[in-house]
C-alpha positions as CSV (number, residue, x, y, z in Angstrom):
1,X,0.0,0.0,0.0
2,X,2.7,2.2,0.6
3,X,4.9,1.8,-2.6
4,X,1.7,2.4,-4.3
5,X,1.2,5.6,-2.2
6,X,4.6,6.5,-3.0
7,X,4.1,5.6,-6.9
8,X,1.0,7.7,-7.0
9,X,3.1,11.1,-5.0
10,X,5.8,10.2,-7.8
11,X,3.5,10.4,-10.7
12,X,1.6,13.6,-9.1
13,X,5.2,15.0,-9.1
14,X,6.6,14.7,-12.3
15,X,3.0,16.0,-13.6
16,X,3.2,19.4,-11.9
17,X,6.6,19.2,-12.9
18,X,6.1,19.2,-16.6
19,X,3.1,21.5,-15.6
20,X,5.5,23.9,-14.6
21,X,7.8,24.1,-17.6
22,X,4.7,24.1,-20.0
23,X,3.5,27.3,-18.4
24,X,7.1,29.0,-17.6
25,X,8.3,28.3,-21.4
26,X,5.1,29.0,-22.9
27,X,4.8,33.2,-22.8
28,X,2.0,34.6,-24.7
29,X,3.0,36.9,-27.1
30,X,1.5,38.8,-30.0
31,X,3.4,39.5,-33.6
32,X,4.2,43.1,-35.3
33,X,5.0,44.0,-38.6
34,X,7.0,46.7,-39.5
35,X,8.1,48.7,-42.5
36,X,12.1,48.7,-42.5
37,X,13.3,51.5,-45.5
38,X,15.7,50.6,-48.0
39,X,19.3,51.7,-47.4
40,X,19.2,53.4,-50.6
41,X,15.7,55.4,-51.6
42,X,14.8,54.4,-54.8
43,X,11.4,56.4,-55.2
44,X,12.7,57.8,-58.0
45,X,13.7,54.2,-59.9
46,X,10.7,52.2,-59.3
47,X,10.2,51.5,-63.2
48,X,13.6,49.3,-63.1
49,X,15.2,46.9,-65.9
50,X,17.4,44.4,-65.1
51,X,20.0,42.8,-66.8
52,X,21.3,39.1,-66.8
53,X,23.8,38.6,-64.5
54,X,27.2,38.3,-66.4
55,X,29.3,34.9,-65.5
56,X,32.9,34.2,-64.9
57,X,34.6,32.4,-67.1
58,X,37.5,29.7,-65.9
59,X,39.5,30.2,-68.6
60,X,40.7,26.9,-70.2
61,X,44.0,26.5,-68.3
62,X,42.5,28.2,-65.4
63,X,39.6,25.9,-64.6
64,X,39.4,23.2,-61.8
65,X,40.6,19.9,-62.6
66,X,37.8,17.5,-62.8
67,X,40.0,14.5,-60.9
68,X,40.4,15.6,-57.4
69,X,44.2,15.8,-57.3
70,X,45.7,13.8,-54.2
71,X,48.0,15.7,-52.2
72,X,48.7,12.7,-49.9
73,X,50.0,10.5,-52.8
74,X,48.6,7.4,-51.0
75,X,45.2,7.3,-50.8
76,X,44.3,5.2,-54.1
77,X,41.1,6.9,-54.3
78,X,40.1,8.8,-57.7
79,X,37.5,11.1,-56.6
80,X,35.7,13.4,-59.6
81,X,35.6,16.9,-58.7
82,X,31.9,18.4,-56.9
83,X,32.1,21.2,-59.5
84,X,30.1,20.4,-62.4
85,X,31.4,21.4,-66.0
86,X,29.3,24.4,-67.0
87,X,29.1,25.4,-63.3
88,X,29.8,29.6,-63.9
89,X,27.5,29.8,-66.9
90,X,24.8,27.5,-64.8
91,X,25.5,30.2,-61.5
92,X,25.3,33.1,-63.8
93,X,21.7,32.1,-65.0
94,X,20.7,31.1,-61.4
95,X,21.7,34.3,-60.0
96,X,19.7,36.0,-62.8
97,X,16.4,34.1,-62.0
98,X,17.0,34.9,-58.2
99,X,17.5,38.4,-58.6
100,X,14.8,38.6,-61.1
101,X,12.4,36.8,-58.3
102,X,13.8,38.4,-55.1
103,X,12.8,42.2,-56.7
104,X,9.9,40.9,-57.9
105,X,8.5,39.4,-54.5
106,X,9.4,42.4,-52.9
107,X,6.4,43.9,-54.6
108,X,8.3,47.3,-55.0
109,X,9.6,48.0,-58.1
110,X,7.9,47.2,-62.3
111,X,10.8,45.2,-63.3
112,X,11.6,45.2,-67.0
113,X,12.3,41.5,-67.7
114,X,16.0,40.3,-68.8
115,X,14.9,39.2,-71.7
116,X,13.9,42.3,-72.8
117,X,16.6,44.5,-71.1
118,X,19.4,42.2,-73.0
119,X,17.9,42.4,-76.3
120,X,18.2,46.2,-75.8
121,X,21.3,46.7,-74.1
122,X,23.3,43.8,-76.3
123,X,21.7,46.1,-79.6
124,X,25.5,48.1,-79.4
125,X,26.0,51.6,-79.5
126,X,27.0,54.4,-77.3
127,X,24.8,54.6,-73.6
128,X,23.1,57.5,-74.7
129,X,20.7,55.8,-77.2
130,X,20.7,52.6,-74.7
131,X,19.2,54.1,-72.1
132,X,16.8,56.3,-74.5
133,X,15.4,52.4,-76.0
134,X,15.5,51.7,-72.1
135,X,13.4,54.4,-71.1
136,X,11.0,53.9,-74.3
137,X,10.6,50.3,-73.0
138,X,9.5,52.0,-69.5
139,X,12.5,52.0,-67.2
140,X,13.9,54.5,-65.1
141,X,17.1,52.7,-64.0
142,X,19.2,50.2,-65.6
143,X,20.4,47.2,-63.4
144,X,23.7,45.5,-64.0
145,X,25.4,42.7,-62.3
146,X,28.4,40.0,-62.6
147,X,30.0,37.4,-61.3
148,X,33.6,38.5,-61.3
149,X,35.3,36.3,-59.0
150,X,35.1,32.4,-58.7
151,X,37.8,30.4,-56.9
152,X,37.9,26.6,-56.4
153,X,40.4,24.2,-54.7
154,X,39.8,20.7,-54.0
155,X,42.5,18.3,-53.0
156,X,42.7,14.9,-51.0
157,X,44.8,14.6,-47.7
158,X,45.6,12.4,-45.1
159,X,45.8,12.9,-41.6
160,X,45.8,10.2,-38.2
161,X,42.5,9.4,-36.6
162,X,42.0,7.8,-33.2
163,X,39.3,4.9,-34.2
164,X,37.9,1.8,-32.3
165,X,39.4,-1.2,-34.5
166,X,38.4,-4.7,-34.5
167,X,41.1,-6.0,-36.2
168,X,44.8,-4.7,-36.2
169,X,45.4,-2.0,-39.4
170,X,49.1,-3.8,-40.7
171,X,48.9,-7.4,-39.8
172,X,44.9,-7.8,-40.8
173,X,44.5,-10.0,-37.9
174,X,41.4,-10.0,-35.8
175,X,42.2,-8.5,-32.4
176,X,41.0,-10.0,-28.7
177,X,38.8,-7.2,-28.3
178,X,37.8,-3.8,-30.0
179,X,41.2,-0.9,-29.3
180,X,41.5,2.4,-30.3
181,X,44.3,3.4,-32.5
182,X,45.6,5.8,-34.7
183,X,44.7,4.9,-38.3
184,X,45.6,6.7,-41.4
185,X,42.7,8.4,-42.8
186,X,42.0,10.2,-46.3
187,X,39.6,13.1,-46.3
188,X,38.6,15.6,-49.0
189,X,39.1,19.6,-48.5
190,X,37.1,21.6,-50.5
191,X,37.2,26.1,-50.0
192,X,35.6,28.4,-52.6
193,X,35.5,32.1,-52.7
194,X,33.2,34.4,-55.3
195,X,32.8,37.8,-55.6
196,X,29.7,39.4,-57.1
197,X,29.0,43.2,-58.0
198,X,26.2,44.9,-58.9
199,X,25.4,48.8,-60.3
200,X,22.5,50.7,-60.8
201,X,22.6,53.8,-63.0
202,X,20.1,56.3,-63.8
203,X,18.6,56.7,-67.5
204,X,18.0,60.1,-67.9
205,X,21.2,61.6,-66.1
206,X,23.6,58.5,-66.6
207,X,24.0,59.2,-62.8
208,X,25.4,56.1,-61.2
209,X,23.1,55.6,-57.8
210,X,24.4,52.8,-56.5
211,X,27.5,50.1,-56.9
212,X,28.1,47.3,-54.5
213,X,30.6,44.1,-54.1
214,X,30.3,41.4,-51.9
215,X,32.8,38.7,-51.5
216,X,32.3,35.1,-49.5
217,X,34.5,32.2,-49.1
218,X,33.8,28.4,-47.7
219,X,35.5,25.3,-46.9
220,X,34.6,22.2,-45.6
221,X,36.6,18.4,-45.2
222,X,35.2,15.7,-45.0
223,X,36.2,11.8,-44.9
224,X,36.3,9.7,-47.8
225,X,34.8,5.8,-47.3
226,X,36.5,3.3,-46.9
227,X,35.8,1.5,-50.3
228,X,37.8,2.9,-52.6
229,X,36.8,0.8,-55.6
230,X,33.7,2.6,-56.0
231,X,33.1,5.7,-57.8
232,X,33.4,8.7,-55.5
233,X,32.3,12.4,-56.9
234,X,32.9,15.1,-54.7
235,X,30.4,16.3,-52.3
236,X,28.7,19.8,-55.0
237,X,30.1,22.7,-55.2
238,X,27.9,24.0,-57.4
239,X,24.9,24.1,-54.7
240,X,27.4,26.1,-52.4
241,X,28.1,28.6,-54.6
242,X,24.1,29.1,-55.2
243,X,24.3,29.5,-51.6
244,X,26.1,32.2,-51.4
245,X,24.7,34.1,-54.2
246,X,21.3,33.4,-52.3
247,X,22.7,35.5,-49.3
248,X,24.3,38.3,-51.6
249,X,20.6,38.5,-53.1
250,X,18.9,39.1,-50.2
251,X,21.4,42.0,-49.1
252,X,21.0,43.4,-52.2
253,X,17.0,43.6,-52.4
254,X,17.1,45.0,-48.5
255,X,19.6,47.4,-49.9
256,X,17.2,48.7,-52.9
257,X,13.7,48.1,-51.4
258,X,11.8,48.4,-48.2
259,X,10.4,45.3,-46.7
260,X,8.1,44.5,-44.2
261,X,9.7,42.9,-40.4
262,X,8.1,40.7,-38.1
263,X,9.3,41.0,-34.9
264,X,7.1,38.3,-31.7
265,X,7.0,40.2,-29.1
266,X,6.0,38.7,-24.9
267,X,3.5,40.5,-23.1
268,X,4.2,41.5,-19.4
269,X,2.8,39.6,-16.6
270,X,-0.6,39.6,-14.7
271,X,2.1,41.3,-11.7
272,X,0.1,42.2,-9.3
273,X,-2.4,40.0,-10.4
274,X,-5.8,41.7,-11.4
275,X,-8.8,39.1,-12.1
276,X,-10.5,41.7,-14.5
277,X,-8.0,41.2,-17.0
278,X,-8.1,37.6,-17.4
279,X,-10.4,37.7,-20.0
280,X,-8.1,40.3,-21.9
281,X,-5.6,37.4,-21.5
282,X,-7.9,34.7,-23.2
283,X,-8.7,36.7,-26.2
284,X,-4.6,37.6,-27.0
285,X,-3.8,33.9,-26.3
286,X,-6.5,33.0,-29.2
287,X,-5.2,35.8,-31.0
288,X,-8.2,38.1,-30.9
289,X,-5.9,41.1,-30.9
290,X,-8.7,44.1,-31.4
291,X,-10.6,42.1,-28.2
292,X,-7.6,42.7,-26.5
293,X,-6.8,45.6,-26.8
294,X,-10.2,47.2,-25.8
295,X,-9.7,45.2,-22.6
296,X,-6.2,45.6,-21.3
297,X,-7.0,49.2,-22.6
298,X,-10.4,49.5,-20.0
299,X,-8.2,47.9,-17.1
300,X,-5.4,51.0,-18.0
301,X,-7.6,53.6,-18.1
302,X,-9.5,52.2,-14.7
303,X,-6.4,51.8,-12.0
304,X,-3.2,52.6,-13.7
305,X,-2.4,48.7,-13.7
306,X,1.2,48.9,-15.4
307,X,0.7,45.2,-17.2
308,X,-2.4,45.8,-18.9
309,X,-1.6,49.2,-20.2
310,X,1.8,47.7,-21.5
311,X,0.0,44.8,-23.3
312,X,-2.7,47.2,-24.3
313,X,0.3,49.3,-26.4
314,X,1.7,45.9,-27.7
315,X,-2.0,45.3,-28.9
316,X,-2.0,48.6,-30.2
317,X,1.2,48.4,-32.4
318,X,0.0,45.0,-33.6
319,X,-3.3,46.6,-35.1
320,X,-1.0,48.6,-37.0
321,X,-1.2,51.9,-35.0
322,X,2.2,52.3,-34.5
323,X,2.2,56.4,-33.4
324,X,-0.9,55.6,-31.2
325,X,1.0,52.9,-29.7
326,X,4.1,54.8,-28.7
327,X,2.0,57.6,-27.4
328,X,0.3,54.8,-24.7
329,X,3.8,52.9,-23.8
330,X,5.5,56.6,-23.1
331,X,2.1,57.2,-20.8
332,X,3.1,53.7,-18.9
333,X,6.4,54.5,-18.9
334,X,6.1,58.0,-17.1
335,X,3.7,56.1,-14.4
336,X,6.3,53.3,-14.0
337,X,10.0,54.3,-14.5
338,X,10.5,50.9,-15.7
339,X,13.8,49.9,-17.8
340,X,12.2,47.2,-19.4
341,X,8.8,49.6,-20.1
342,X,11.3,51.8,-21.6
343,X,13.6,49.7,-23.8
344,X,10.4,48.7,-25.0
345,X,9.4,52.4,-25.8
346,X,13.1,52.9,-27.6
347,X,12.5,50.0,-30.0
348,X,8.4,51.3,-30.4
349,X,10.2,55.0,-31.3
350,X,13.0,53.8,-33.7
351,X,10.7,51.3,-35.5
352,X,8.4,54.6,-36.2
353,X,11.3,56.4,-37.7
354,X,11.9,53.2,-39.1
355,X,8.5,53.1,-40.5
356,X,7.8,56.7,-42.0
357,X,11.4,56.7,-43.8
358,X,9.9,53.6,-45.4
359,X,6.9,55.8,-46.4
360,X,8.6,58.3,-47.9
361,X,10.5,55.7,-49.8
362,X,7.0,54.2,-51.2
């Protein structure tokens, strides 16, 4: 009877305990949006062509060898190189589809396609009647990129790894029991760099607005298997070098247009505890944010209670009010003297600024 007491007060335990972590690690919070601007206004450039992305050519003596050379000179593997054989005219065309998509999806600018823009721009002639056909075709600003850097070096090594054997590495011979020693083991290193530019001139002025590089590297190793009769190709390159390009094209696009931030946000505790505003509590858990508001607001406005008139502003900003919501969190504020109240104010006023610099921008 007692160990089933006990079992019970055990079970009862580890119940509250998990009861406990559920409610600790579970916050409720509510989600804003914001309007972040562009680092460079382009209000003036919204009617934008773009280009294909120009690739970098290898070179014939330049270009990566497509057997893995083996700087150990023991391994016996022959390992086919992760970079495919068109790779820079295959990134090149990537990169334009990406940027292409990425300023498209950012729902700011009237792109004039590639397709177009090259027929124009690969017509000849002096800049001057180029960015007069541009213009005709509906641009404002002329997009340009390339790929003017790609680096590759792959190579097979060897290095001594401490491994759990079952039989003994020279003789063959199966061992008593499983040791660990140091066994001579092949891996493959593979680094990259690329370097991609991009400019944006005006049509009307031939005004250059904007011209930006970025430059990325990687390297990885990693062990070859142990059969070395089958045949190995490098772990792709290729998809690493999208990879990067992926990253440069976002920066780029935050660069050139605004774009909209979510930012979750935890509201402040029922401390001290007021019943009235469990209902307001409910409704932001289920997400009815306008219910909410109207409630934390009505418990604010009635005693001054610090929590609900800080989750009432958090409401607030989620609705979209963003200058309404900053005028409530500087009234808690004031009646609190909290630092937290307050760093919560400082991000509420710098996301306005944030927000009507945006404006202007649209």
């Amino acid at each position: 009877m007692k160990k089933h007491t006990r079992a019970i007060v055990l079970a009862l335990s580890v119940l509250l305990l998990f009861a406990v972590l559920f409610a600790t690690g579970c916050a409720t919070t509510v989600t804003v949006n914001h309007l972040i601007p562009a680092e460079i206004n382009m209000s003036d450039y919204r009617n934008l062509a773009v280009a294909s992305t120009r690739g970098f050519s290898f070179g014939f003596f330049n270009r990566p060898a497509s057997i893995v050379p083996d700087l150990s000179g023991t391994s016996g593997y022959r390992v086919y190189s992760g970079l495919s054989p068109y790779a820079e005219v295959e990134l090149a065309q990537y990169a334009t589809r990406r940027l292409n998509a990425n300023l498209a999806n950012a729902d700011y600018f009237s792109l004039i396609s590639p397709a177009l823009t090259d027929t124009i721009v690969g017509r000849g002639g002096n800049n001057a009647t180029m960015y007069d056909q541009l213009m005709r075709a509906g641009a404002s600003a002329l997009l340009t990129s390339d790929i003017s850097y790609m680096d590759v070096d792959e190579y097979i090594y060897a290095a001594e790894v401490k491994k759990l054997v079952t039989k003994d590495p020279i003789t063959g011979l199966t061992l008593p029991k499983a040791e660990e020693r140091l066994i001579l083991t092949y891996f493959i290193k593979q680094r990259i760099a690329i370097t991609y530019r991009y400019e944006i001139v005006d049509l009307r002025t031939g005004r250059l607005i904007i011209s930006k590089t970025f430059n990325d590297q990687f390297e990885r190793s990693y062990e070859l298997p142990a059969d070395k009769t089958k045949v190995i190709t490098a772990t792709s390159i290729d998809s690493r070098f999208e990879s990067l390009i992926d990253d440069f094209l976002r920066t780029l696009t935050n660069q050139i247009a605004p774009r909209y931030e979510r930012t979750v946000l935890s509201l402040m505790d029922n401390k001290p505890e007021v019943q009235r505003v469990a209902e307001a509590w409910e409704e932001a858990k289920r997400g009815n944010i306008a219910v909410a508001r109207e409630l934390f607001l009505k418990e604010w406005n009635r005693s001054d209670h610090i929590p609900s008139g800080y989750n009432a502003a958090l409401m607030i900003e989620a609705l979209g009010d963003l200058p309404e919501a900053v005028d409530l969190m500087w009234e808690v504020y004031r009646a609190s003297g909290s630092a937290r109240i307050y760093s919560q104010l400082d991000r509420m006023k710098r996301a306005l600024e944030n927000q009507r610099k945006a404006e202007s921008q649209m």
